[in-house]
N, C-alpha and C positions, 0 to 999 in steps of 0.2 A: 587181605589174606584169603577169606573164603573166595574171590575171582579165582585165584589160583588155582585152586583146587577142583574149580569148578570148572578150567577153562578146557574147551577142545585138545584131546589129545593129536598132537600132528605129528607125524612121524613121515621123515625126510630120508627117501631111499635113494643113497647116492652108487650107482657103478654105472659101467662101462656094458654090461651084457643087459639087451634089451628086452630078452624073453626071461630072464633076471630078474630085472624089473617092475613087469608085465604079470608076471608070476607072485613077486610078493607085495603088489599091489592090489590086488585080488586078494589074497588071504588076508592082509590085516585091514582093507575095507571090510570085508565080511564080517569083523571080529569089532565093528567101530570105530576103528582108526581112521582120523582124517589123513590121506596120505600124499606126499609130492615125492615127485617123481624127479629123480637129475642125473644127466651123461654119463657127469664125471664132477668132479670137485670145482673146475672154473665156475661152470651153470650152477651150482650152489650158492656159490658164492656171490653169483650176479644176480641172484633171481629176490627178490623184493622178500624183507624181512617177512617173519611172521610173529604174530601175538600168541601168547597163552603155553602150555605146559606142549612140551617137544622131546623126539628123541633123532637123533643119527644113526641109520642103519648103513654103515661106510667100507665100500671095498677096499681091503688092505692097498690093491696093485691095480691100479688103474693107468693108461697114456696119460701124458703130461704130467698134472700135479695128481700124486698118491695121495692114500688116503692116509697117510702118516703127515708129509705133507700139509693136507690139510686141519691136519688136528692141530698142529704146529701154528700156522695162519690164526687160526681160533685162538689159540691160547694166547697168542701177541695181543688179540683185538680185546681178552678179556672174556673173553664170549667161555661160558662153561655148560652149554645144550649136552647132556650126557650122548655118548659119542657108543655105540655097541659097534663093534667090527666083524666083518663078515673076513673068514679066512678060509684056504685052501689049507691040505695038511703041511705045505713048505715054508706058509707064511705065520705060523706059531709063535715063534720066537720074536716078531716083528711085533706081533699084536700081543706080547708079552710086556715090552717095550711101550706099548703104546697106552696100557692101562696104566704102567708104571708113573705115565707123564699124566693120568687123570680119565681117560678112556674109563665107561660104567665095566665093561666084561668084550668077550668076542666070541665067534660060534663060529666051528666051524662047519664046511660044508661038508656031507648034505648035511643038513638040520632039520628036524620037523614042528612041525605047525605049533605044538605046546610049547617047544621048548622054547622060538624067538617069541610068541605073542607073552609066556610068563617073565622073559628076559625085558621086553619092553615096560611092560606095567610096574615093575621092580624099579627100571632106570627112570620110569616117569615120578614114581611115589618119591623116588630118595630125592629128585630134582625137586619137585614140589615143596619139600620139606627143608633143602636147601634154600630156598628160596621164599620159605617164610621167615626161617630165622634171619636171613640177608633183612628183607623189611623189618625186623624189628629192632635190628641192631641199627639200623638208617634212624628210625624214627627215636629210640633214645640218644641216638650223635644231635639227635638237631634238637631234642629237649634239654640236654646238658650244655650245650650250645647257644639255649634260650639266658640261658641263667648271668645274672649281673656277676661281678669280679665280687662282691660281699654274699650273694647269694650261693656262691663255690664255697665259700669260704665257711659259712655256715653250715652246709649241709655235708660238707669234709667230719666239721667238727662234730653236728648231731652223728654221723655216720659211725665216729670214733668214741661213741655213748656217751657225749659229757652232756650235762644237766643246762638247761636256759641258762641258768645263775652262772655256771662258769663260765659258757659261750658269752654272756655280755663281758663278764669281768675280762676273760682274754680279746673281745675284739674292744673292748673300751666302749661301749655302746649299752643304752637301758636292756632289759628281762622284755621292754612291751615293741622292742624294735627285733628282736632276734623273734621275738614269737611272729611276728611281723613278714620276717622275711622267711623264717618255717615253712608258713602257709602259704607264700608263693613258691618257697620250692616245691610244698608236696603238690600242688596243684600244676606248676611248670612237669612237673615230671609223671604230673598223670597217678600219683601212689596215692592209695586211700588207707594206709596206714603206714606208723614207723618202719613195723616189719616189710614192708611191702620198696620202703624207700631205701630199705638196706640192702633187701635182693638185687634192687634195678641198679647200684649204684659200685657193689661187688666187682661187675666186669671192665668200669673203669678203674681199679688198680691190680 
């Protein structure tokens, strides 16, 4: 989680106008952004993935594939890099639509320098934060996931407040095997107390 947080911001300026471009290539280098630069939405698409915290700076109305279009592409592949839209005043409604499907916001043009570099920081921080909860929700599937078909079965039951003595007597099993298999689930699950195993356990029902 701290990588994430820590990792280069890149921001992927996708259009079709190259002094466009060229122009807010230059401002958000300035501002520390690492920035790539693409035609139009095929060159994005083709151009070698990148690591670490990202945003999409995406012309609504591009030749060939739009940048509707390609948000669509995205969204098939899975892929959720916050997508910000650059619009003209005709293409509103379009980039209305396109937040709708998950798009962070859109600006139209002209726009100045505060307003896209505090729109990016915004779309990068929510991503970041997206995307630590994504890890941690990964990492208790695969600790839940650790667990024996009796160790479920127990830690259902501590979950559901019953006392060692009942949890033997309902699985048919001694007080010195249920404490047994306790102590692997808190330690399978990473919880250093009851309370703590109840939290993590919550958002699987």
């Amino acid at each position: 989680m701290t990588e994430i947080a820590a990792s280069p911001i890149t921001v992927h300026v996708i259009d079709d106008d190259e002094a466009l471009r060229d122009s807010l290539s230059w401002l958000l280098e300035a501002h520390g952004f690492r920035v790539m630069v693409h035609a139009g939405a095929a060159d994005y698409l083709a151009a070698a993935g990148t690591t670490g915290s990202a945003c999409l700076l995406l012309d609504v109305r591009m030749p060939g594939m739009s940048g509707v279009q390609l948000q669509d592409a995205l969204l098939q592949r899975g892929d959720r890099t916050p997508i910000i839209f650059v619009t003209g005043h005709g293409d509103v409604p379009m980039a209305v639509e396109a937040v709708k499907k998950g798009a962070f916001d859109f600006i139209e043009k002209p726009f100045n320098e505060e307003q896209i570099v505090a729109l990016i920081r915004r779309a990068v921080a929510q991503d970041v934060e997206r995307r630590r909860h994504a890890e941690h929700d990964l990492e208790h599937r695969k600790h839940m996931a650790s667990l024996t078909a009796r160790e479920r079965e127990v830690l259902d039951l501590v979950v559901a407040g019953k006392l060692n003595k009942s949890i033997a007597d309902e699985l048919g099993i001694s007080i010195k095997t249920v404490e047994t298999h306790r102590a692997r689930v808190m330690e399978k699950m990473q919880a250093k107390s009851l309370a703590e195993l109840i939290q993590l356990t919550i958002g699987e029902r």
